[in-house]
C-alpha positions, -999 to +999 in steps of 0.1 A: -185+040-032-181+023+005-161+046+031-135+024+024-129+033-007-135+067-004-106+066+022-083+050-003-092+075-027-084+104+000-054+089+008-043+087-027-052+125-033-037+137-011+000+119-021-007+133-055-013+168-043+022+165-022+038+148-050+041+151-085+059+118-091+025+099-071-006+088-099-032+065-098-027+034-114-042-002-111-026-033-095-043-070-101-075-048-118-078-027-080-070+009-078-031+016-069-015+041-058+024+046-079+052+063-073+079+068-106+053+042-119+056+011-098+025+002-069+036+008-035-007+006-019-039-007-037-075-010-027-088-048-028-115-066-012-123-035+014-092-034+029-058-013+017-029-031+005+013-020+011+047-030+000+059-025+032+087-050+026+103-084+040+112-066+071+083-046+085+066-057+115+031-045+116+031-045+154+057-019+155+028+009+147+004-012+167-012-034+139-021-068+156-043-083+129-034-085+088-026-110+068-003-112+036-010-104+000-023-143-015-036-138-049-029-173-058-040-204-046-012-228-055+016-204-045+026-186-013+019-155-001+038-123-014+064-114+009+060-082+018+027-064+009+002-067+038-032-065+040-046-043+064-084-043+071-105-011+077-102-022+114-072-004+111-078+025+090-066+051+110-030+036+104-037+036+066-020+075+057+007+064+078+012+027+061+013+045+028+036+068+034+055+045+049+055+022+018+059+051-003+091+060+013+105+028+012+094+028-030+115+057-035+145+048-015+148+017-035+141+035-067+169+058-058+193+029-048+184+014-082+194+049-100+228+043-088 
């Protein structure tokens, strides 16, 4: 395991530990982290993936370079889940939480 990965998989353990709701799941065969069963981060390619939505701008936690999820090659890219490179990996915990907060805002919104 790179130090990558292991600091996804630190990241992730520590959400579960905090939260109950939080598991490990897989998104496009990559480790994911899920909240109430939906991925809100994954692991891919060495770098961390995060539905941090339409509206989040990267450079507002001082993230200059990342690029936007593109798992296809006739289609655009996924609005909303960014890829961050290890470049950055001291802003991962923070991303995640971040996209985890937005997961269960909208999960709650949904509930109503």
């Amino acid at each position: 395991m790179n130090k990558e990965e292991k600091l996804f998989y630190s990241i992730s353990d520590s959400l579960i530990t905090e939260n109950s709701d939080i598991t490990i799941g897989k998104m496009m065969s990559s480790p994911g982290i899920k909240y109430k069963n939906k991925v809100f981060a994954f692991y891919y390619n060495n770098e961390m993936i995060f539905r941090l939505g339409k509206d989040f701008e990267p450079e507002s936690v001082g993230i200059k370079k990342y690029s936007l999820l593109n798992p296809f090659k006739n289609k655009p890219p996924l609005p909303g889940w960014f890829c961050i490179s290890y470049d950055n990996s001291e802003k991962w915990n923070r991303l995640a939480r971040i996209a985890l907060n937005k997961m269960s805002k909208e999960i709650e919104n949904e509930g109503r």
